[in-house]
C-alpha positions as CSV (number, residue, x, y, z in Angstrom):
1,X,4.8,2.2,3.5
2,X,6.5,2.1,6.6
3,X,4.8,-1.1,7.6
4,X,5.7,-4.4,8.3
5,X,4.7,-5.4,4.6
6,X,4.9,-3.9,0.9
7,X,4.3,-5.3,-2.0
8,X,2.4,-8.9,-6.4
9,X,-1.3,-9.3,-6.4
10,X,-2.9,-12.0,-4.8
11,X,-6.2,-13.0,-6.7
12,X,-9.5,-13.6,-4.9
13,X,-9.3,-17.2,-3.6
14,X,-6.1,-18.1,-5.6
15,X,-3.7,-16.8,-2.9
16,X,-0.6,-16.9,-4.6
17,X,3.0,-18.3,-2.3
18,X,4.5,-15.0,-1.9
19,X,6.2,-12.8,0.7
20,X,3.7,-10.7,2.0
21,X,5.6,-7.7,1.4
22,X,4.9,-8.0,-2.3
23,X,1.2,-7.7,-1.7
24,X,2.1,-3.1,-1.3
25,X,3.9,-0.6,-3.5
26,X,7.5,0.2,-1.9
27,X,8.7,3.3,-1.4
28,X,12.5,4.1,-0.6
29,X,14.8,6.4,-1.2
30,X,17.3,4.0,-3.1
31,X,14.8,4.2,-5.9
32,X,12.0,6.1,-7.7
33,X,8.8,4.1,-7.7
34,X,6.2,4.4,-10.9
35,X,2.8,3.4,-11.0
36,X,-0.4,4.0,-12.0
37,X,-3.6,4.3,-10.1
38,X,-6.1,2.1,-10.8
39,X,-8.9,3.1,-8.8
40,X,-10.5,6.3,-9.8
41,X,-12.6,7.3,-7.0
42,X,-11.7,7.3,-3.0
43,X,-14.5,6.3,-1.0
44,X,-15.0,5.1,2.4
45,X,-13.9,1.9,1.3
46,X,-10.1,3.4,0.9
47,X,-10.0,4.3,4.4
48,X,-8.6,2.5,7.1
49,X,-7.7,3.3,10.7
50,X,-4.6,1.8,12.7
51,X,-2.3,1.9,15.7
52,X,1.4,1.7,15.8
53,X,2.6,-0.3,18.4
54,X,5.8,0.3,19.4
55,X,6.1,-2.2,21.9
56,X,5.4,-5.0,19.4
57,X,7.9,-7.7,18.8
58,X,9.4,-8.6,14.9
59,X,11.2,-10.9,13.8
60,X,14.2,-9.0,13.2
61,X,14.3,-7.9,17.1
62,X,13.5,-4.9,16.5
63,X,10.5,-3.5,17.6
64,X,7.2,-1.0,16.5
65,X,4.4,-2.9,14.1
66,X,1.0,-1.2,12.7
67,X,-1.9,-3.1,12.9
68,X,-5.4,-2.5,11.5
69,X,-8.1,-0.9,13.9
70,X,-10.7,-3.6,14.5
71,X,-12.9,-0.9,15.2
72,X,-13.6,1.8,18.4
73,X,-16.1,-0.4,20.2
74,X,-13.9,-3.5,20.6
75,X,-10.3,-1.6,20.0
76,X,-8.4,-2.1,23.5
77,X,-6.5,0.7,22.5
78,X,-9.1,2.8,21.7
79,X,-11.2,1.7,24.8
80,X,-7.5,2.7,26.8
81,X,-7.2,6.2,24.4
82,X,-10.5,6.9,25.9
83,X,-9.5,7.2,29.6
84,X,-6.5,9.0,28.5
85,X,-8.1,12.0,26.8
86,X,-6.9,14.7,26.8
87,X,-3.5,13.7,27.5
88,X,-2.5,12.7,24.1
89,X,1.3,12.9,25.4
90,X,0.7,10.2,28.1
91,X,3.3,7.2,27.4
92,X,0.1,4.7,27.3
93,X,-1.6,6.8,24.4
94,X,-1.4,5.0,21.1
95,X,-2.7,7.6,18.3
96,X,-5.2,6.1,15.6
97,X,-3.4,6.8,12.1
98,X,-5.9,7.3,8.9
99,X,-4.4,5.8,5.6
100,X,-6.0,5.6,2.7
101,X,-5.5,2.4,0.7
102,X,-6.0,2.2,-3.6
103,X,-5.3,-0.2,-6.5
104,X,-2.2,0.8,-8.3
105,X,-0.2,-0.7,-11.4
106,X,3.6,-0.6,-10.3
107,X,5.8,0.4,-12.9
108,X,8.9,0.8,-10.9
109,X,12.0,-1.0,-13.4
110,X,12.9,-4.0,-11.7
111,X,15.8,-6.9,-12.6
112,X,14.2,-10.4,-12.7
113,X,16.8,-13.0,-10.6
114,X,17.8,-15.8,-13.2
115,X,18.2,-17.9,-10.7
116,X,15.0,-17.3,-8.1
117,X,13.0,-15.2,-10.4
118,X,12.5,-12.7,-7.9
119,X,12.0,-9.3,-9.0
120,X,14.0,-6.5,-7.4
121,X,14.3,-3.0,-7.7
122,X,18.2,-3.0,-6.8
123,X,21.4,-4.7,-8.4
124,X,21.3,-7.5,-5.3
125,X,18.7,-10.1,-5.5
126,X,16.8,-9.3,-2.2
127,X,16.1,-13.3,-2.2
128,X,19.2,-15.0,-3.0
129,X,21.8,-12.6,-3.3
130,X,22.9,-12.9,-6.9
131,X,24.1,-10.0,-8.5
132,X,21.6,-8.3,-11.0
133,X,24.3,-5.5,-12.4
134,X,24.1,-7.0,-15.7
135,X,20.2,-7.8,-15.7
136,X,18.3,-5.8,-17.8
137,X,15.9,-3.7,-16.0
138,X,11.6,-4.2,-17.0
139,X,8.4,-2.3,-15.5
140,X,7.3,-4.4,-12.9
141,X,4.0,-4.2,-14.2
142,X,2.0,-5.9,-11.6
143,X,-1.0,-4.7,-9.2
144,X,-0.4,-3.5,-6.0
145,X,-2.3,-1.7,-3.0
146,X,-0.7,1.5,-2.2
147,X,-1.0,2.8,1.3
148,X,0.0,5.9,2.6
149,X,-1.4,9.2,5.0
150,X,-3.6,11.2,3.8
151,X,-0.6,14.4,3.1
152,X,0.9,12.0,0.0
153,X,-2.8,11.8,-1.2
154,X,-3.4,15.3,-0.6
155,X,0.0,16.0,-2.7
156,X,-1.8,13.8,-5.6
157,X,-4.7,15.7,-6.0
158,X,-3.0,18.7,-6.7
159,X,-0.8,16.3,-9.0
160,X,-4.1,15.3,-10.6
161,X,-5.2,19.1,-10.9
162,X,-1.9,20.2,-12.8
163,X,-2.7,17.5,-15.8
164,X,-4.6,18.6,-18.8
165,X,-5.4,17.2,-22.0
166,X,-7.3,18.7,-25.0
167,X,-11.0,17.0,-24.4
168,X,-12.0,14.6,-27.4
169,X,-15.6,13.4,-26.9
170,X,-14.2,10.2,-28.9
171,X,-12.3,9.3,-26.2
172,X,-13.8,6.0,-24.6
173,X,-12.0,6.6,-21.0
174,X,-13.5,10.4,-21.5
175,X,-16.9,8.8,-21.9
176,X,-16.3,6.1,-19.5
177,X,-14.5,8.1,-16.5
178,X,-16.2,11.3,-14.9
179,X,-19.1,11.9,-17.7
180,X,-20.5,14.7,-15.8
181,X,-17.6,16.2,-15.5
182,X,-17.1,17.0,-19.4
183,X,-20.6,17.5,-19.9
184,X,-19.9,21.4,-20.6
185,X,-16.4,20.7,-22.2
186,X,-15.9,21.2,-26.4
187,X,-13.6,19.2,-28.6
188,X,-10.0,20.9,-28.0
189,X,-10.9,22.2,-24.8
190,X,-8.5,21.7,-21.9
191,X,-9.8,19.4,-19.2
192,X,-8.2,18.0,-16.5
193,X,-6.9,14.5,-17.4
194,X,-8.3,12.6,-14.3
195,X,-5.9,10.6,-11.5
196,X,-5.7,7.1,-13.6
197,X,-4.9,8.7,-17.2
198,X,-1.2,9.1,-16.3
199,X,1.9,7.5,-14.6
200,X,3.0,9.0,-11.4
201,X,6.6,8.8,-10.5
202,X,7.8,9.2,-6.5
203,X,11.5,10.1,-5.4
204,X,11.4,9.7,-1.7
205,X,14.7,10.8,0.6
206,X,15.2,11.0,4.2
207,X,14.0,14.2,6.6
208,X,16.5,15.2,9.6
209,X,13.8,13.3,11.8
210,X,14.6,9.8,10.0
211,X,11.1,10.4,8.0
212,X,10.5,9.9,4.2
213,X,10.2,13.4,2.3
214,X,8.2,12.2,-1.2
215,X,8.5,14.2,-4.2
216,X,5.5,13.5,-7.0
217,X,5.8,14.3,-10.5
218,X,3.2,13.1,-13.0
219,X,4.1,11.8,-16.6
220,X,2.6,11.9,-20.1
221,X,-1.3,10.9,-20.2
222,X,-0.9,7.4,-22.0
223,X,-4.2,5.3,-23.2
224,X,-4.1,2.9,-20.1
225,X,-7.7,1.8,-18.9
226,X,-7.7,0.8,-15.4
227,X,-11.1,-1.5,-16.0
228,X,-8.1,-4.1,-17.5
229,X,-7.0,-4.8,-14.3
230,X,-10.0,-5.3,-12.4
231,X,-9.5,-9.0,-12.4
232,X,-6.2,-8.6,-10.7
233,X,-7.1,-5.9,-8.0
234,X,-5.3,-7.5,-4.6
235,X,-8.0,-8.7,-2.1
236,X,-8.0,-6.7,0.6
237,X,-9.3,-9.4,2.7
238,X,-5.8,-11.3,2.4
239,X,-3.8,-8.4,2.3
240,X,-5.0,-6.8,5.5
241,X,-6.2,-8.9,8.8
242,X,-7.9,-8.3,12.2
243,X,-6.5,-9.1,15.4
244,X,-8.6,-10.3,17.9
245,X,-8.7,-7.4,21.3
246,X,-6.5,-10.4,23.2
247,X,-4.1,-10.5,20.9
248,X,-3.5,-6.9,20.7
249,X,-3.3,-6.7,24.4
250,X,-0.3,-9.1,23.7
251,X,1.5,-6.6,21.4
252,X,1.0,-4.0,23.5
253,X,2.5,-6.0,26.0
254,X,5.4,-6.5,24.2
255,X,4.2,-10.1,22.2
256,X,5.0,-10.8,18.6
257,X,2.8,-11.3,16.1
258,X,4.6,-14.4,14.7
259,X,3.7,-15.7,18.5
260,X,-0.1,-14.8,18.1
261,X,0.3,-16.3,14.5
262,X,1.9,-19.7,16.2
263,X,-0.9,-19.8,18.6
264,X,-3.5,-19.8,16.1
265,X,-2.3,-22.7,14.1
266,X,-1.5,-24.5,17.3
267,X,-5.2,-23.7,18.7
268,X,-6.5,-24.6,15.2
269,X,-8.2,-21.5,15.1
270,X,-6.1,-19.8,11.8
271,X,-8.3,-16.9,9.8
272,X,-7.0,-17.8,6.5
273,X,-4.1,-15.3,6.8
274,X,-1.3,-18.4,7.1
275,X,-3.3,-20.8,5.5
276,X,-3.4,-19.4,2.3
277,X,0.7,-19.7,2.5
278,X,2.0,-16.5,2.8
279,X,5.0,-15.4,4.2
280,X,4.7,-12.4,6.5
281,X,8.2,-11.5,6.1
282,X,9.9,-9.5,8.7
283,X,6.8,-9.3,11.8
């Protein structure tokens, strides 16, 4: 995802002691990552604006972190975009970046640690360090968010266009999902399968520019009904959180977020974020 985070769900008010990279689908390109979307329609609700902030502080000493848009009236970097314009080249311009966020069921074969029962999608246990060579690999099979620009989206649509299946007004999902959509359709007919009937499998490698190029390919329709997992969706209120305009001001001043996080606890003022016990991994 490119962001300080990726990847397990964690359930309404049951927020689950996990690294908060497990709360987002990974891609890389030491693997090919499966899943299968969950949420059949994008709405307004998918869509979320952010800033990368290069001058932001991690952990790790490096620097650059995205954080979510609190929105253009209260945004200090909006409100500083504003006296830039038109100079979108100035150093002090921070670009807003639209992602679009859905439900997905990962299905990327991972090797479960026997002796921290991490999963990992390589032959090192990201967690401990033993060696998973002779671990037998297993779907991960859990829910995740998956985040991404809207040019990988616009790459699954056409995905979603190339899949066909004959029509069978039998079908529950074909009675469930889209009903207008068939209402014209005849047994046998071809009809486009629809975004969640099928697994999705990404093989991402890196550009000349140090970007990720992702390759989508789409797999045989399968019987999978996302209204199964609508119990474990991820909340998006624990995976994503608001900075206040101060603390925002602070990153772009060069601050960390595990400073602003520090403050918070120390000024008793935390948002839930830390409370609920999740590691923020490398910010």
């Amino acid at each position: 995802m490119g962001n300080f985070y990726d990847e397990s769900a964690i359930n309404g008010p049951n927020k689950i002691k996990t690294n908060f990279a497990d709360t987002f689908l990974v891609l890389s390109p030491e693997y090919k990552s499966v899943f299968q979307v969950l949420t059949p329609v994008i709405t307004k609700e998918s869509v979320i604006w952010k800033h990368y902030v290069k001058a932001a502080l991690r952990k790790s000493g490096q620097r650059g972190i995205s954080i979510v848009c609190p929105g253009m009236d209260i945004c200090p970097i909006c409100t500083k975009n504003s006296t830039l314009m038109p100079d979108k080249k100035h150093p002090d311009y921070i670009p807003p970046q639209k992602r679009i966020v859905i439900q997905v069921l990962d299905l990327t074969p991972t090797r479960g640690c026997p002796v921290c029962a991490f999963d990992n999608y390589t032959t090192k246990c990201f967690s401990c360090g033993f060696v998973l060579s002779d671990v037998e690999e297993k779907p991960c099979n859990r829910v995740k968010l998956f985040e991404r620009g809207t040019t990988l989206f616009q790459q699954l649509a056409l995905l979603e266009e190339s899949v066909e299946m004959p029509y069978d007004p039998g079908d529950a999902l074909f009675a469930e999902d889209n009903q207008n959509q068939y209402i014209d359709s005849k047994p046998g007919d071809m009809v486009c399968a629809g975004i969640t009937r099928f697994p999705i499998t990404i093989a991402s490698k890196v550009d000349a520019k140090g970007g990720l190029i992702n390759i989508c390919t789409a797999g045989p329709v399968n019987t999978l009904n996302w209204r199964d997992y609508v119990d474990l969706f991820v909340d998006m209120d624990v995976a994503y959180f608001t900075l206040l305009p101060t603390e925002i001001l602070e990153l772009v001043a060069g601050g960390s977020l595990s400073a602003i996080f520090k403050a918070r606890r120390d000024a008793d003022l935390g948002d839930g974020v830390e409370d609920g016990g999740i590691d923020h991994g490398d910010i």
